[in-house]
N, C-alpha and C positions, 0 to 999 in steps of 0.2 A: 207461307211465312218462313222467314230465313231462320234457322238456327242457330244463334249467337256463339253459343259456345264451341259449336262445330266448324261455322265461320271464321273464328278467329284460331282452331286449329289449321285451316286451309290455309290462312292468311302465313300462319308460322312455319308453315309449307313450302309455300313461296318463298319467305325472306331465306330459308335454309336452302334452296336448289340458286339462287341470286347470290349466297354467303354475302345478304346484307344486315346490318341491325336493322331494329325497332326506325332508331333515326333517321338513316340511311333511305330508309324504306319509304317513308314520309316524306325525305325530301324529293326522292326520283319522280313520285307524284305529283308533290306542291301543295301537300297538307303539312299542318301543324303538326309537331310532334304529340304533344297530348290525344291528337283524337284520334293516336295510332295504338295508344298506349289505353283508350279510353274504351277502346271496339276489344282489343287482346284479352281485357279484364271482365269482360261482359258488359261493363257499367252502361255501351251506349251500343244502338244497334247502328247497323251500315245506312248512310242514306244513299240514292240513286248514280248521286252526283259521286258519291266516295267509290263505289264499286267502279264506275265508267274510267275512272283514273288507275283504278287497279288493271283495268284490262286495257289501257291504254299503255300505261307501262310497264306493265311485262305483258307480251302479246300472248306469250305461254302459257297462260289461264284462260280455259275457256270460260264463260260467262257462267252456264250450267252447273260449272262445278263450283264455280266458285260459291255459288248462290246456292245450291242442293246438292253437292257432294255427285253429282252424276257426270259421265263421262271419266276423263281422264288429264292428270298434269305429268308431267307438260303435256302439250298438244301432242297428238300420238302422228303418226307418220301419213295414214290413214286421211286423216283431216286437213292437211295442208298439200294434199295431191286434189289438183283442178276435176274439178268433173266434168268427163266425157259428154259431150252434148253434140248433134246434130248442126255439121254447120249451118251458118245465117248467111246468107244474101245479104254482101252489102252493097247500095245502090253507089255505083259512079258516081263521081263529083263531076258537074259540068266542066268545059272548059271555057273559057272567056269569050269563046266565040258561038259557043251556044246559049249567052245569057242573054237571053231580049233587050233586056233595059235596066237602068239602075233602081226604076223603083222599085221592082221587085226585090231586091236586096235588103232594101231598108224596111221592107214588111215585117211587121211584129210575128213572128212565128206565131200566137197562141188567137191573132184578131181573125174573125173571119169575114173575108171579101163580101162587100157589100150584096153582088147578086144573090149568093149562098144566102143571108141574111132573109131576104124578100121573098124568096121562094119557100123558104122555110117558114114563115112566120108571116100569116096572114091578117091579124088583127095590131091595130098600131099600137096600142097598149102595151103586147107584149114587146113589141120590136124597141120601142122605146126602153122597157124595163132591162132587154138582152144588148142593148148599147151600153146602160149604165152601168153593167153585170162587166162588158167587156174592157170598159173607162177603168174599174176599179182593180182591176188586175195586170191592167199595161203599164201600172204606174209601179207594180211591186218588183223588188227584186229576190233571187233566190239567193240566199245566203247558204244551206250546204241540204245535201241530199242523201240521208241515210237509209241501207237495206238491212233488212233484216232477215237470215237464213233461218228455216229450220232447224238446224243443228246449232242452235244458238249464238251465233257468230254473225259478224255486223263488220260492213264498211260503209266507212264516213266519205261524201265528199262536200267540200268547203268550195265556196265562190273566190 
C-alpha cells in the first residue's frame, strides 16, 4: 500500500529538482490542476493511471521510488548504463533471390501451415477447435507491447 503522505512528499521532490509549480506539474502531465493539489494534501490517494504519467513525464523518477521511497531520484548513473549481455545471433535477411515465392510473404507470421496442423492433431474435433483458435487471432491487431524490468522500470512500445 502506497503512503500518501510520503507520496506526496516524493512528488514535491520532483516538482523542486524540475523548479516547476504545483500547476506546472499538472500540466506537463495532462492532469487537472486540483487532483495535484488533491494527492499533495492527502485528501486523494494516487491512481495507476496518475503515477504512469508521473513517470512518463519526468523519466527521472523511477517507479519504486516513487511508489515506496526505494531506490533513488533522480535516476542514479548506475541505472541508465545498458547491461552487458552475451551477444545474440541475428539471422540474415534473405535476399530477393533467395525468396521462393510470394506467398510465403503474405503468411500470417503467428498461423501455422496446414501439414504442421495434421500431424499434430489427430482427432478432427480438436483441429477444427485449433482453426477457430487460429481465425480469432489473425483478425487481432497489436496496439503496443510493454516490458517490464526488474528493477522497476518499463518500456512502452506502440503500433
Amino acid at each position: 500500500m502506497v503512503n500518501t503522505a510520503a507520496f506526496g512528499k516524493r512528488i514535491q521532490e520532483i516538482m523542486k529538482f524540475y523548479h516547476v509549480s504545483a500547476s506546472g506539474f499538472a500540466d506537463a502531465m495532462g492532469v487537472g490542476r486540483s487532483s495535484i493539489s488533491h494527492i499533495l494534501s492527502g485528501r486523494n490517494k494516487p491512481s495507476l493511471d496518475f503515477v504512469m504519467k508521473i513517470t512518463e513525464a519526468y523519466p527521472e523518477a523511477e517507479l519504486y521510488w516513487l511508489l515506496y521511497g526505494q531506490g533513488t531520484f533522480p535516476k542514479s548513473e548506475e541505472t541508465n548504463k545498458p547491461i552487458e549481455t552475451t551477444p545474440q545471433i541475428i539471422p540474415t535477411v534473405p535476399t530477393l533471390t533467395e525468396i521462393p515465392n510470394t506467398e510465403e510473404l503474405e503468411q500470417d507470421l503467428f498461423s501455422i501451415p496446414e501439414p504442421e496442423i495434421q500431424n499434430n492433431i489427430s482427432d478432427n474435433t480438436e483441429n477444427e477447435e485449433k482453426q477457430i483458435i487460429n481465425t480469432a487471432f489473425a483478425t487481432k491487431e497489436i496496439n503496443q507491447i510493454v516490458f517490464f524490468y526488474k528493477d522497476g522500470t518499463f518500456d512502452i512500445y506502440k503500433n
